[in-house]
DORONU-718259 format. One record per atom (N, C-alpha, C, O): y, z negated, x. Coordinates in steps of 0.05 Angstrom, whole numbers, padded with zeros to 5 digits, always signed. Layout:
% residues N
YZX ...
//
This chain:
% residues 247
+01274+00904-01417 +01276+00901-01446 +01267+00873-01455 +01282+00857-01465 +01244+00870-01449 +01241+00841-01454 +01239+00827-01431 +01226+00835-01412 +01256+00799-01433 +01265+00781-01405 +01240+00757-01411 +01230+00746-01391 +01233+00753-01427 +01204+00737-01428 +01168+00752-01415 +01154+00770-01426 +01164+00736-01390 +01144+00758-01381 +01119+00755-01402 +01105+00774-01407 +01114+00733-01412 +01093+00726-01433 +01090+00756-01448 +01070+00771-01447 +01119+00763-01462 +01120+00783-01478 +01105+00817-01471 +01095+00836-01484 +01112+00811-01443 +01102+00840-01435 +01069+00838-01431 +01055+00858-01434 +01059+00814-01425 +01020+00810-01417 +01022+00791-01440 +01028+00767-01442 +01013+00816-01464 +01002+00793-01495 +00977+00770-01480 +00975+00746-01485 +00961+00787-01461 +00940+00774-01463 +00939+00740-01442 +00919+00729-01432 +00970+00731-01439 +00971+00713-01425 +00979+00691-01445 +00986+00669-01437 +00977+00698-01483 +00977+00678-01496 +00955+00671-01510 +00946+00649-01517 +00948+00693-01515 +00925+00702-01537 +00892+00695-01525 +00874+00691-01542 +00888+00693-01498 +00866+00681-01481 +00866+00655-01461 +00850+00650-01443 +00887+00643-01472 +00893+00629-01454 +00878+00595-01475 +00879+00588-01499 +00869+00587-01457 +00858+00555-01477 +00879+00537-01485 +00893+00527-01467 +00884+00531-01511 +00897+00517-01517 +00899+00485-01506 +00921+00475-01511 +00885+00471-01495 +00880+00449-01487 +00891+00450-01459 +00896+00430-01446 +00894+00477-01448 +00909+00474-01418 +00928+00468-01423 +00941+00460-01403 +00943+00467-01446 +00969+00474-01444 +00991+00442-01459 +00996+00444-01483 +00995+00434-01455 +01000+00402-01451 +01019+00409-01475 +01031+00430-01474 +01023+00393-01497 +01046+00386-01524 +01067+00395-01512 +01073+00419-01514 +01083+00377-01496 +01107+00381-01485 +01114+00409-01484 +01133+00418-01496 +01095+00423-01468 +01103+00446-01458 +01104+00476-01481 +01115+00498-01483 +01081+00454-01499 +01075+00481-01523 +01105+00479-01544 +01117+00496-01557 +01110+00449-01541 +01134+00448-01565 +01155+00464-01545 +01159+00487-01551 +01163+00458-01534 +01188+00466-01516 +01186+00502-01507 +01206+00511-01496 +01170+00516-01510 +01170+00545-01508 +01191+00552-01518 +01199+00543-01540 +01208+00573-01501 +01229+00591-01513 +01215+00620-01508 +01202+00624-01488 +01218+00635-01522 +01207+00662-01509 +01223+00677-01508 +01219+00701-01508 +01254+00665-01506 +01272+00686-01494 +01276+00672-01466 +01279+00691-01451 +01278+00649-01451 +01280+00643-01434 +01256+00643-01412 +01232+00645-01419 +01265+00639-01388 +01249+00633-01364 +01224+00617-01373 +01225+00596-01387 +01210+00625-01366 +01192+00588-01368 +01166+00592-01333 +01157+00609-01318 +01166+00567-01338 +01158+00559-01309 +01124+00550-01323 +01117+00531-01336 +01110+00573-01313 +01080+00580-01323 +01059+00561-01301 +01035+00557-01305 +01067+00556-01287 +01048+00528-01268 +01046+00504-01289 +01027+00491-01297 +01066+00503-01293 +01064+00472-01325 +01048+00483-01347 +01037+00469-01364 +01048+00507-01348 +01039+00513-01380 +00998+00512-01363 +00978+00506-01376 +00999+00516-01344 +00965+00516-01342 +00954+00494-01323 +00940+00501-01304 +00960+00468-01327 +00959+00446-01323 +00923+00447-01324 +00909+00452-01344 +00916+00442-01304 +00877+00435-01299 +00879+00404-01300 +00897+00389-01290 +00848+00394-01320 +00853+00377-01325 +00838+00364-01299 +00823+00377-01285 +00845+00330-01295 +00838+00310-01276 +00817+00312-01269 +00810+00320-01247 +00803+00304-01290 +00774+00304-01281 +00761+00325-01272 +00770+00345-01283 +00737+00330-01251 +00721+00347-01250 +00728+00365-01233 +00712+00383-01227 +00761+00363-01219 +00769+00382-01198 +00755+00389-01181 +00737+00373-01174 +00756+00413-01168 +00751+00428-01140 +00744+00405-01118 +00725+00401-01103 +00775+00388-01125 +00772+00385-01093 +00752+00348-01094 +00740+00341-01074 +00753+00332-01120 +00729+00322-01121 +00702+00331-01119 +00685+00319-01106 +00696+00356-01133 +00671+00359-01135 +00655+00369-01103 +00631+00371-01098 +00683+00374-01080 +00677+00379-01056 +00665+00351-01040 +00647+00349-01023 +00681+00331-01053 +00676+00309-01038 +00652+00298-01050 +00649+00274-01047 +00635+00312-01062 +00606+00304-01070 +00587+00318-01056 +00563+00314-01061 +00597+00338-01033 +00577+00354-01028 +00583+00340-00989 +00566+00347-00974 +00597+00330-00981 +00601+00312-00957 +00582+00296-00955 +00575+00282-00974 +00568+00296-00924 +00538+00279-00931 +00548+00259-00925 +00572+00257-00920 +00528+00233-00924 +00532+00212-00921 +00526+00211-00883 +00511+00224-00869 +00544+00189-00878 +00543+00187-00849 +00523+00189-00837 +00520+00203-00817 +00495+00165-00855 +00468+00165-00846 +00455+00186-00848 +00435+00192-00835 +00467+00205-00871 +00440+00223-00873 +00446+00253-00856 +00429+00271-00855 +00468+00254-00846 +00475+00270-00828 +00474+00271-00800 +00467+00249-00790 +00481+00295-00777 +00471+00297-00758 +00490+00286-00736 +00486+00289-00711 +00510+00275-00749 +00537+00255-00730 +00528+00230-00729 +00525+00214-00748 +00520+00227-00701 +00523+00195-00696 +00542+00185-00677 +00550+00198-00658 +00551+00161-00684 +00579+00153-00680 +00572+00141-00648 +00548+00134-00644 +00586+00139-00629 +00593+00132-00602 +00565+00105-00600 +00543+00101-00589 +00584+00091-00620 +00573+00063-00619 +00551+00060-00622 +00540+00041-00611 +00537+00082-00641 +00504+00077-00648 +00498+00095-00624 +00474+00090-00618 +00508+00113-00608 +00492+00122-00578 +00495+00099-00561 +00475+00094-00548 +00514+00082-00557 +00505+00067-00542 +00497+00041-00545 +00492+00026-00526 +00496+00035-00565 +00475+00012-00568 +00445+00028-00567 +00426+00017-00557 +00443+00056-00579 +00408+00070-00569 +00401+00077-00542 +00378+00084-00535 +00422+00074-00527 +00415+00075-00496 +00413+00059-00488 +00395+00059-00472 +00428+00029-00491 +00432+00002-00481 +00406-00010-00488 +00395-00025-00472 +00390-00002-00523 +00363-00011-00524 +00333+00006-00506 +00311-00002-00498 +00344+00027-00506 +00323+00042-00485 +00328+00037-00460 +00308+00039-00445 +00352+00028-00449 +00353+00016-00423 +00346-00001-00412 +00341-00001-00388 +00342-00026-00432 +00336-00053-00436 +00303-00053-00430 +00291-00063-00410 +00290-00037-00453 +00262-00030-00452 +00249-00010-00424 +00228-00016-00413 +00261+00006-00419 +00261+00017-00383 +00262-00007-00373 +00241-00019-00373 +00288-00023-00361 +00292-00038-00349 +00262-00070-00340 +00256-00083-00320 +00255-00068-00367 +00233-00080-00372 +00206-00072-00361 +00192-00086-00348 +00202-00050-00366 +00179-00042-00364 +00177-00037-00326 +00156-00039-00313 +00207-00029-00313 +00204-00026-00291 +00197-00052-00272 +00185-00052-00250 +00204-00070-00283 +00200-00099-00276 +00169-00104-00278 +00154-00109-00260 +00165-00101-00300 +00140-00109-00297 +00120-00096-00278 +00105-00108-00263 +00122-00064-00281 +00111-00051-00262 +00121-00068-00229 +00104-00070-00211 +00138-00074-00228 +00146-00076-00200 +00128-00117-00188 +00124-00125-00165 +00124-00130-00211 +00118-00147-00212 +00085-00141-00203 +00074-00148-00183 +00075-00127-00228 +00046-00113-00221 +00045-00103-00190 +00027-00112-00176 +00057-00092-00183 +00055-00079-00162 +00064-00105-00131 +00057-00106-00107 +00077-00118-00145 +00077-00146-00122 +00055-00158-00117 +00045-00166-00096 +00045-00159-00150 +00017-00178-00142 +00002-00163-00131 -00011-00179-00118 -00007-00138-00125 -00027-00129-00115 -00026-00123-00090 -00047-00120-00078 -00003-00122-00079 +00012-00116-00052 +00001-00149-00039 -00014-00152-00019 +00011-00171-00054 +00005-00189-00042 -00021-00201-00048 -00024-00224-00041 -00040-00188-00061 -00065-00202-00060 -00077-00189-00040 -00097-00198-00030 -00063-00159-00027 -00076-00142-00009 -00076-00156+00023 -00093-00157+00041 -00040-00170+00019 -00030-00177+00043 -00047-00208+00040 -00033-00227+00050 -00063-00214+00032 -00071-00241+00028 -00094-00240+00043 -00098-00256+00062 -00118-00213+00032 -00147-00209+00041 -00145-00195+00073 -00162-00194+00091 -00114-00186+00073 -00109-00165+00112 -00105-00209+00126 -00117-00217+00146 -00097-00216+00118 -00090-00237+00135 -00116-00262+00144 -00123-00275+00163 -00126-00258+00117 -00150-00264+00126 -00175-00260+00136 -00191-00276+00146 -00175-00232+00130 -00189-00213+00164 -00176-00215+00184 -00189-00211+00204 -00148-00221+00189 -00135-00221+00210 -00140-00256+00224 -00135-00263+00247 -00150-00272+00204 -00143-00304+00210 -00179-00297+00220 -00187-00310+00239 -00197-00281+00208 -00223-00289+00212 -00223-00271+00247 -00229-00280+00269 -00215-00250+00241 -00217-00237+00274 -00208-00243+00293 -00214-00234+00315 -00187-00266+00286 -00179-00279+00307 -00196-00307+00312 -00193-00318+00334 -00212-00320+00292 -00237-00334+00289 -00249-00330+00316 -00250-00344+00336 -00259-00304+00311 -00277-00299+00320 -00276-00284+00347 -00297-00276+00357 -00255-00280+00356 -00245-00274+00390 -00251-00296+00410 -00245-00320+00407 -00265-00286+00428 -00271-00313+00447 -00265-00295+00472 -00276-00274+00479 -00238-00312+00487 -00221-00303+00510 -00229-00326+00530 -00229-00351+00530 -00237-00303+00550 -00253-00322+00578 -00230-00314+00604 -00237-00295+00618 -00207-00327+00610 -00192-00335+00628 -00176-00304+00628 -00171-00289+00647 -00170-00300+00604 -00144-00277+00590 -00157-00246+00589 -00148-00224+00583 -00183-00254+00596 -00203-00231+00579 -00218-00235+00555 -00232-00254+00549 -00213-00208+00536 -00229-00208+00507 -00261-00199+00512 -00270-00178+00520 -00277-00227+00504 -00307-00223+00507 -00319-00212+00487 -00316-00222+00465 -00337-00187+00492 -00351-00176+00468 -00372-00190+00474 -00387-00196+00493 -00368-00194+00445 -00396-00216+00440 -00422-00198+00428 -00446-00206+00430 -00416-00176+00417 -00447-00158+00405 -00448-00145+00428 -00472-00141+00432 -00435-00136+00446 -00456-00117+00477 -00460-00142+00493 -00480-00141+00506 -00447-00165+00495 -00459-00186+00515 -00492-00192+00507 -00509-00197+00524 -00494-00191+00485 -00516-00215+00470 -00534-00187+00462 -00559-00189+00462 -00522-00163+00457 -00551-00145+00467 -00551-00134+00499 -00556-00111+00501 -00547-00149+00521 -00553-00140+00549 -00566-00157+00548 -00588-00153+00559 -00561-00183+00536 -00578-00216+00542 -00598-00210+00530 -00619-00220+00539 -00601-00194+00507 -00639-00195+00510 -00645-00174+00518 -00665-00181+00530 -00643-00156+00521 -00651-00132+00535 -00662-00145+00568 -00682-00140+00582 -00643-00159+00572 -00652-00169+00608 -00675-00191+00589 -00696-00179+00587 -00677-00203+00583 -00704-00221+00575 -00725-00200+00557 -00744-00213+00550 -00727-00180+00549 -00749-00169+00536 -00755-00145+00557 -00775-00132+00552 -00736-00137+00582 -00751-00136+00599 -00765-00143+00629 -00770-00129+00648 -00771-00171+00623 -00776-00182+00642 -00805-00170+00652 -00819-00160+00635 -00812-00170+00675 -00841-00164+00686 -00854-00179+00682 -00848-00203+00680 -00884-00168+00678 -00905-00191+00674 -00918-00196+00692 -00937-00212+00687 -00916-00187+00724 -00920-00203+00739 -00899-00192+00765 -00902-00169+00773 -00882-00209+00775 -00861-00206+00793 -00871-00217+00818 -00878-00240+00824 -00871-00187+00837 -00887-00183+00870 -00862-00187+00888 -00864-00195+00911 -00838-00181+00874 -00824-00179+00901 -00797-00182+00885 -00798-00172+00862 -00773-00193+00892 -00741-00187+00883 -00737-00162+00874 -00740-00140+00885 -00734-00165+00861 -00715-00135+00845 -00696-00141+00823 -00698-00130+00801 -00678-00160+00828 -00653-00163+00809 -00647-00145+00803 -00654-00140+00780 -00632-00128+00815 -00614-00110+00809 -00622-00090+00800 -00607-00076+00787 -00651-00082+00804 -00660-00057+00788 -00658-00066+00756 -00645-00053+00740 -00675-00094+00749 -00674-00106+00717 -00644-00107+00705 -00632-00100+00684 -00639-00119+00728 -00608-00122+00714 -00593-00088+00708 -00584-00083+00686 -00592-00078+00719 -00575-00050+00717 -00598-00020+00696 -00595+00003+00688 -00618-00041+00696 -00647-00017+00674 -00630-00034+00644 -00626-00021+00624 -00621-00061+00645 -00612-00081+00617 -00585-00058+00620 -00590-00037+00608 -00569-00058+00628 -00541-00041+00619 -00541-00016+00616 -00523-00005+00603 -00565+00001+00632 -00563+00030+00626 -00576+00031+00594 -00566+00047+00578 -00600+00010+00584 -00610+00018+00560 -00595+00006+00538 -00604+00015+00517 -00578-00009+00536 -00557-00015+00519 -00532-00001+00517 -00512-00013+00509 -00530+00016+00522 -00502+00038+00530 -00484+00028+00547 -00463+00041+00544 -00482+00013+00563 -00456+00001+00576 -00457+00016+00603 -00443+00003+00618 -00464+00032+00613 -00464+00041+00635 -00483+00064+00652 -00506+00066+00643 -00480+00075+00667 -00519+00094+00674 -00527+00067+00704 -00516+00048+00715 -00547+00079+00705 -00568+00065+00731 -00550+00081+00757 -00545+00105+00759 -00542+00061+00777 -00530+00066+00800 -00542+00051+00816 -00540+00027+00812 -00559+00061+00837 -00563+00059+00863 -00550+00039+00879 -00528+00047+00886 -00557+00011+00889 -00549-00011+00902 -00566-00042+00897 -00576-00053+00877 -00565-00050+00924 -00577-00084+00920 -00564-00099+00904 -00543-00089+00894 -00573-00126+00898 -00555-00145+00888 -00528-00158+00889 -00520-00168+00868 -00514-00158+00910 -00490-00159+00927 -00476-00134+00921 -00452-00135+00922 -00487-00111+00915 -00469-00093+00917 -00455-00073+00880 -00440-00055+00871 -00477-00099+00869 -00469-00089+00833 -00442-00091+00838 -00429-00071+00832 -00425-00113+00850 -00398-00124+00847 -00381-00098+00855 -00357-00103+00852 -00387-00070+00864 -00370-00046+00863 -00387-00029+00842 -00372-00013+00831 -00411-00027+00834 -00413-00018+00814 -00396-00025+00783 -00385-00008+00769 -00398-00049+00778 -00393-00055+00755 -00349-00061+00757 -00336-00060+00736 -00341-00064+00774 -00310-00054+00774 -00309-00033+00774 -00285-00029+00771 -00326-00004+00777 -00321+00021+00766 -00326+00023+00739 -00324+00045+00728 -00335-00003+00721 -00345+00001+00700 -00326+00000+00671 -00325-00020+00657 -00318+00014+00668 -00296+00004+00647 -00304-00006+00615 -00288-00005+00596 -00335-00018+00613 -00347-00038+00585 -00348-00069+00609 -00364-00087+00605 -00330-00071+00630 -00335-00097+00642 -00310-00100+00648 -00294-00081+00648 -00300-00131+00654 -00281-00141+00665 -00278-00165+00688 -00285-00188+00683 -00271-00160+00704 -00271-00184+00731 -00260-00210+00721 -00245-00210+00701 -00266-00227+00731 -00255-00263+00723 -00270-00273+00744 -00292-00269+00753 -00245-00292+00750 -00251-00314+00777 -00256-00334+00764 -00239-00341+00747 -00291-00356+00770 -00293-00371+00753 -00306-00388+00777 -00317-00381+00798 -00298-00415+00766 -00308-00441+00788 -00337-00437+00782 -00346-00426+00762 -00356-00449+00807 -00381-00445+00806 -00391-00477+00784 -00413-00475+00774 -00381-00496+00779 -00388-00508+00752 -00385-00501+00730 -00398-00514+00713 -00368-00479+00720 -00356-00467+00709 -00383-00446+00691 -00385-00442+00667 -00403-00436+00719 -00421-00419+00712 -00441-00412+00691 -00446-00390+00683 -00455-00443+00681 -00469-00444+00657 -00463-00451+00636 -00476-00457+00617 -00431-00450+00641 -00421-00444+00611 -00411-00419+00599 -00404-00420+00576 -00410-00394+00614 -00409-00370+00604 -00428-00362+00577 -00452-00368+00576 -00417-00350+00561 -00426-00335+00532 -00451-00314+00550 -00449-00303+00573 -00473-00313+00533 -00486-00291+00531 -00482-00262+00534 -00476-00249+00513 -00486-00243+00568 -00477-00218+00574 -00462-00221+00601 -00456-00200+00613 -00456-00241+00612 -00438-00244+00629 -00460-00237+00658 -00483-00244+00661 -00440-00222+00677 -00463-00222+00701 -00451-00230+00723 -00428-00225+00729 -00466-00243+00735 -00462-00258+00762 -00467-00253+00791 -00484-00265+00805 -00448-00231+00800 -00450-00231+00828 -00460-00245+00850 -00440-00255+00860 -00478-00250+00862 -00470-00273+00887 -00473-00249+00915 -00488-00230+00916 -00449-00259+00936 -00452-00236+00960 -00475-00250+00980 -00484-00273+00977 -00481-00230+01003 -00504-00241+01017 -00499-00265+01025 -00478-00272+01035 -00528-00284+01016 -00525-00308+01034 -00513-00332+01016 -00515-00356+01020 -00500-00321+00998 -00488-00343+00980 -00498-00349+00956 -00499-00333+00938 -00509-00382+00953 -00516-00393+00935 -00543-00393+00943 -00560-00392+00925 -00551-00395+00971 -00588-00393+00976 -00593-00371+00970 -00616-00370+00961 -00583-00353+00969 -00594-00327+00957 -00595-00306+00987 -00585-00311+01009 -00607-00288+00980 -00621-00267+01007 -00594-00262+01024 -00572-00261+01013 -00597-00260+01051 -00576-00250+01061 -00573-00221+01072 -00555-00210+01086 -00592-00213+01063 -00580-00189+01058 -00585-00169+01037 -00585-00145+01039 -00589-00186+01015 -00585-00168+00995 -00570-00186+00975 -00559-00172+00958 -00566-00209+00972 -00549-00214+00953 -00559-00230+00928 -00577-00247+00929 -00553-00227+00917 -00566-00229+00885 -00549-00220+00859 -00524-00218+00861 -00562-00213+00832 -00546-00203+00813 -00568-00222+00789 -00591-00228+00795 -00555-00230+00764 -00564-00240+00740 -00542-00229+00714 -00523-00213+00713 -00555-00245+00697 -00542-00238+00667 -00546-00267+00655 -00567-00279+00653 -00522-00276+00649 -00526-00303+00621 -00536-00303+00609 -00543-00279+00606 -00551-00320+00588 -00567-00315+00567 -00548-00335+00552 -00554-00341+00529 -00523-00347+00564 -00505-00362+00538 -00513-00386+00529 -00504-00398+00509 -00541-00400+00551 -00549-00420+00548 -00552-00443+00567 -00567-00463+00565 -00535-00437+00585 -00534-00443+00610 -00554-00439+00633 -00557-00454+00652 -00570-00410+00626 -00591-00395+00640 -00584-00367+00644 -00572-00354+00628 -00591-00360+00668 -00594-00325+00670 -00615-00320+00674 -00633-00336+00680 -00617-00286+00671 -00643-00276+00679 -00643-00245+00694 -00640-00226+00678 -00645-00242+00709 -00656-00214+00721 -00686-00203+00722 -00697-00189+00705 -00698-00211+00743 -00722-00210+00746 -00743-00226+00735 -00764-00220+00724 -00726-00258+00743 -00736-00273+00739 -00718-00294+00717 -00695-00285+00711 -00725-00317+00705 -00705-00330+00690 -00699-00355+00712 -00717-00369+00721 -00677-00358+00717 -00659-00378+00723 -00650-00404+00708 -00626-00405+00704 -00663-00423+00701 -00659-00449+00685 -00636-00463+00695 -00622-00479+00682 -00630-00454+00727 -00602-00477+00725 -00592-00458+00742 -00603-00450+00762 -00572-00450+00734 -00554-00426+00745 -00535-00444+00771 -00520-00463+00768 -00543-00427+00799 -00530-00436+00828 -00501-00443+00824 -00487-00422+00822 -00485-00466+00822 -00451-00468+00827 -00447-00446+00850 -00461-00452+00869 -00436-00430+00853 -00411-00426+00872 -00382-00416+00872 -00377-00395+00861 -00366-00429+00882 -00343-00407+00878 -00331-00385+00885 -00308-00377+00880 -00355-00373+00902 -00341-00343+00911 -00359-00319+00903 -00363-00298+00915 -00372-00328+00872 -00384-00301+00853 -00369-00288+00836 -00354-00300+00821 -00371-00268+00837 -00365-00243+00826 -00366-00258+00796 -00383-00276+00797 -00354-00256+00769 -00362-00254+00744 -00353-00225+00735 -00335-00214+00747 -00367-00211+00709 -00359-00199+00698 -00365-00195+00671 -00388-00189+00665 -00346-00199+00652 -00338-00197+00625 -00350-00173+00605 -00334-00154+00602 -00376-00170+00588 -00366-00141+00575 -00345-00149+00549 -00344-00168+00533 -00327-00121+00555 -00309-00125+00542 -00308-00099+00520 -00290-00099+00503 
//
């Protein structure tokens, strides 16, 4: 009946805002014809949907997207700062390495100071120089008869270097090669009063004026003297005594 749809929904004229509805469109109404109702409710510009959306889009900064570029320039500065700090650590850690290897070399430059090698044997110098007084603090206070070898071998059992073994003077020279705090060395008989303090001196029977049949045995005192029983101020040259080393 009626070809105007306006006509059949009054309430699509009668509620509708006049300001939606643009001149053009209000003059030009036919209400017998078609009319194309998207033009007649024209929303105005301002204040749209789809502006007022783009007000609620955060800002790049204040949101939780960070762009490629700002991760890696924040890794490339934390790397930088790692990178740093490992250096330095590793620097720290040089110097101390090498103040370490500084104080080992110079215990190593002083212990080698202080090595004294008698014809490719290492001489201990703290058991030599306590047998050397031990044989002078026990000397007798009054000497009846030879007894080297007892003084001399009472000086090494009471300094730890060995026990008391049974033999004359001549015959220390198989005691003390069973001895493993001694070492053998072939030494010229001028040679003799220059031995360090601890060194003991074989002579076999008969050699160097000494008993023939018992021998003789002493200890250096490192001064170009020995002493067993007695003290020896000028120690006998020969070259076919026994030396031995504590080592």
């Amino acid at each position: 009946m009626f070809n105007n749809p306006c006509m059949c929904n009054p309430f699509m004229n009668f509620y509708m805002p006049v300001n939606f509805m643009s001149y053009n469109n209000f003059r030009a109404i036919n209400f017998f014809s078609p009319l194309n109702y998207f033009q007649m409710f024209q929303m105005p510009a301002n204040n749209s949907i789809w502006q007022q959306a783009e007000y609620n889009i955060p800002k790049l900064e204040d949101s939780l997207v960070i762009s490629e570029g700002n991760k890696k320039e924040s890794i490339n500065v934390n790397t930088r700062v790692s990178v740093q700090q490992k250096s330095v650590k590793r620097k720290e850690r040089s110097k101390t390495v090498s103040a370490e290897t500084n104080v080992q070399e110079s215990k190593n430059t002083k212990a080698t100071e202080d090595k004294i090698i008698i014809k490719g044997v290492e001489y201990n110098k703290k058991n030599g120089e306590k047998l050397a007084q031990r044989v002078l603090d026990g000397l007798p206070a009054n000497r009846t008869e030879p007894l080297c070898a007892k003084y001399v071998k009472e000086a090494i059992r009471d300094v730890g270097l060995g026990p008391y073994i049974q033999g004359d003077g001549y015959y220390c020279q198989y005691i003390l090669r069973a001895n493993p705090n001694f070492e053998e060395i072939k030494v010229k008989g001028n040679e003799l009063s220059s031995l360090p303090a601890g060194c003991i001196i074989v002579y076999d029977k008969g050699d160097g004026g000494y008993s023939a049949d018992n021998g003789h045995v002493e200890i250096t005192l490192g001064d170009g003297r020995a002493c067993s029983d007695i003290i020896t101020n000028n120690i006998e040259p020969s070259d076919n005594t026994h030396v031995f080393v504590p080592v």
